[in-house]
C-alpha positions as CSV (number, residue, x, y, z in Angstrom):
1,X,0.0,0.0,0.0
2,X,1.3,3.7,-1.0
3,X,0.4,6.8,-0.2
4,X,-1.7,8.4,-2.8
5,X,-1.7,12.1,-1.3
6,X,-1.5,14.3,1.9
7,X,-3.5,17.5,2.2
8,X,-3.7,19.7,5.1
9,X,-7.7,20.3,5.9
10,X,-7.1,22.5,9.3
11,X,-5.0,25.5,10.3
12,X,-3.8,25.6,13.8
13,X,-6.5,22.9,15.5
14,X,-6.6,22.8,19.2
15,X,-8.1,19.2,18.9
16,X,-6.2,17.1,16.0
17,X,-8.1,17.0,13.0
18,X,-7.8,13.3,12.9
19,X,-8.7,12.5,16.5
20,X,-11.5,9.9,15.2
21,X,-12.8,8.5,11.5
22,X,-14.9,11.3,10.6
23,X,-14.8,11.4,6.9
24,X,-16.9,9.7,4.1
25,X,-16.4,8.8,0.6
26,X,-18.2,7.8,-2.1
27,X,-16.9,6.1,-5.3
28,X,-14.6,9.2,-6.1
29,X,-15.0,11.6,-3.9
30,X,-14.1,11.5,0.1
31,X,-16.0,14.8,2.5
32,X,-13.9,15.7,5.6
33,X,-15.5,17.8,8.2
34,X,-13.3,20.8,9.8
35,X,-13.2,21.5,12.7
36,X,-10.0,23.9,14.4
37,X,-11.9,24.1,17.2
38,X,-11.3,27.2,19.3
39,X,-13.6,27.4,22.5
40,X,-12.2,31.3,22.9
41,X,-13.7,31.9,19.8
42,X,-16.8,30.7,18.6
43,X,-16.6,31.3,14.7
44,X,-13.4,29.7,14.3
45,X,-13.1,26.3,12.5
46,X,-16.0,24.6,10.8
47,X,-16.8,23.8,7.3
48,X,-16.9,20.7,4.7
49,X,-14.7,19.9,2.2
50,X,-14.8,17.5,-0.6
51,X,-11.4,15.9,-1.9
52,X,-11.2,13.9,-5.3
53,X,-10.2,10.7,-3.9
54,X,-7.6,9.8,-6.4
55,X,-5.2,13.2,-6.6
56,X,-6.8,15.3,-3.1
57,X,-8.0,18.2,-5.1
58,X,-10.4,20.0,-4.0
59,X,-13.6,19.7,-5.6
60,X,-15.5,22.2,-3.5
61,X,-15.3,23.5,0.5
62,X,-18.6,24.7,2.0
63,X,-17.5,27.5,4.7
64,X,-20.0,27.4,7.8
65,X,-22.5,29.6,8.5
66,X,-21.8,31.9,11.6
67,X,-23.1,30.1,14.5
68,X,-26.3,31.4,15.9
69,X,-25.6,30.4,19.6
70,X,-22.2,32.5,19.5
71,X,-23.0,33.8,23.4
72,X,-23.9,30.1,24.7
73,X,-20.8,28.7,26.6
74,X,-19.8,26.2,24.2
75,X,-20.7,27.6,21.0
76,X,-18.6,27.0,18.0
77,X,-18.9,25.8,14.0
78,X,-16.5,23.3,14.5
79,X,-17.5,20.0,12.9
80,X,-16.2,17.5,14.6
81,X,-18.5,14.6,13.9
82,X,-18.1,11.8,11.4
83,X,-20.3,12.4,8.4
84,X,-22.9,10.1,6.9
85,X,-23.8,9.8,3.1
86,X,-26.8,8.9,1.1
87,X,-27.1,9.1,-2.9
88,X,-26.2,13.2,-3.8
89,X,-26.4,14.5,-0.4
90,X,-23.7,14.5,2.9
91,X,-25.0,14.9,6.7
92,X,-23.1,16.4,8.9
93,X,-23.0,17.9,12.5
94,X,-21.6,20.8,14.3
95,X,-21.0,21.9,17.8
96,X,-23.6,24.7,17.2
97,X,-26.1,22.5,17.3
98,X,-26.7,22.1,13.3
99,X,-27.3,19.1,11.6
100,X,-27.0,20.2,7.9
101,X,-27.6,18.0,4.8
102,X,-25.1,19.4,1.9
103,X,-25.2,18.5,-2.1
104,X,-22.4,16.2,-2.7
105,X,-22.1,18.1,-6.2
106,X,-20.7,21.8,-5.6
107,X,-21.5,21.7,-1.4
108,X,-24.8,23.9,-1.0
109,X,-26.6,23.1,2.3
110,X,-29.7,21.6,1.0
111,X,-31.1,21.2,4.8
112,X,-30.9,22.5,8.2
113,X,-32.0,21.6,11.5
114,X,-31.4,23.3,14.9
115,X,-31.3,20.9,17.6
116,X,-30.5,23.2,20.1
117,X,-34.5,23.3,21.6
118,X,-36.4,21.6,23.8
119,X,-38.1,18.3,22.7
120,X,-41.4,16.7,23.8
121,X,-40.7,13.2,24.5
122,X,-42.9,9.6,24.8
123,X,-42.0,9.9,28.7
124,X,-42.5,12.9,29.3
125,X,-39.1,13.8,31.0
126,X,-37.2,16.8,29.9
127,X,-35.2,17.0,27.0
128,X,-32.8,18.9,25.4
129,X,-30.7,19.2,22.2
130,X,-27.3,19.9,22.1
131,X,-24.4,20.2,20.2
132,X,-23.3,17.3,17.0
133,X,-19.4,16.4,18.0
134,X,-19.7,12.5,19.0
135,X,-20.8,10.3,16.7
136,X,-22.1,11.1,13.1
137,X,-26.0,10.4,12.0
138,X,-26.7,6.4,11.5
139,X,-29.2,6.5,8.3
140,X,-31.2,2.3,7.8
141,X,-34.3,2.2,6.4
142,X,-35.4,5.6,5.3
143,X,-34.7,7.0,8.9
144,X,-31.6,9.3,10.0
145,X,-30.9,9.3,13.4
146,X,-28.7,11.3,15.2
147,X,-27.5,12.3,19.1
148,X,-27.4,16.0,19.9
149,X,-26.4,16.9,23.2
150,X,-23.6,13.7,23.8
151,X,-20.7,16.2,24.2
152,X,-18.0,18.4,25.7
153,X,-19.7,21.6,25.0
154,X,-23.2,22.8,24.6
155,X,-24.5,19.8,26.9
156,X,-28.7,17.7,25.6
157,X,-29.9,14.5,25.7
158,X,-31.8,13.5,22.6
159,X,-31.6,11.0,20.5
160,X,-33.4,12.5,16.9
161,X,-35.1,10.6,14.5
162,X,-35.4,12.0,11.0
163,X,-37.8,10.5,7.6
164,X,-38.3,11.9,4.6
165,X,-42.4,11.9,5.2
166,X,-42.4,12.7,9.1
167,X,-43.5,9.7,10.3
């Protein structure tokens, strides 16, 4: 086995940018999260880029959005979560509490969903979303589950289940 290429994804990352698998591929293309997470500064890091598998080039990097929760202790667009795929589109979390669905083709978010809310639950106990930094979403069967609030920053405890016709 050789080494086909190196790139550098991160600037100066407090946590190393390969600390866990978090990147997906398809059959030519491979998505790695960013994250250069910075808790002193909440707009630092974050973003998705999407490498050709066979050379590294970039095909496209999709900056992220300023985070909406900047004064929560916490905060950050740091994506530190693996990211899932389906056909055309790439999940993937962020410690602002995002999950965001991109197009695997140029990198436009496609979907967003805050999960930093309170959620009624079948129990009836208290819960709480928080931020995406664990584990990435596990899509079977139409559904796309994900954990937001499993983390060492803005702190939940709901597990979300996701289908394309709300059931």
């Amino acid at each position: 086995m050789a080494l086909t290429f190196s790139r550098r994804t991160v600037t100066a990352a407090t946590i190393p940018e390969v600390d866990t698998p978090r990147r997906g591929a398809d059959n030519s293309v491979v998505y790695f999260p960013r994250s250069d997470w910075d808790d002193s500064g909440p707009e630092a890091g974050g973003g998705l880029y999407a490498l050709k598998v066979a050379t590294g080039d970039k095909v496209w990097y999709a900056p992220p959005p300023k985070p909406s929760c900047a004064a929560t202790p916490g905060c950050s667009a740091a994506q530190m979560a693996p990211v899932s795929l389906i056909p055309q589109v790439v999940f993937s979390g962020s410690v602002d509490g995002h999950l965001r669905a991109y197009d695997t083709s140029d990198g436009a978010v496609i979907w967003d969903f805050d999960a930093l809310q309170d959620f009624p639950t079948v129990n009836g106990a208290k819960a709480h979303g928080g931020s995406m930094n664990q584990s990435g979403p596990a899509i079977v069967d139409g559904m796309l589950f994900v954990n937001a609030g499993y983390t060492n920053a803005i702190d939940g405890n709901v597990l979300l289940a996701f289908s394309v016709d709300g059931k």
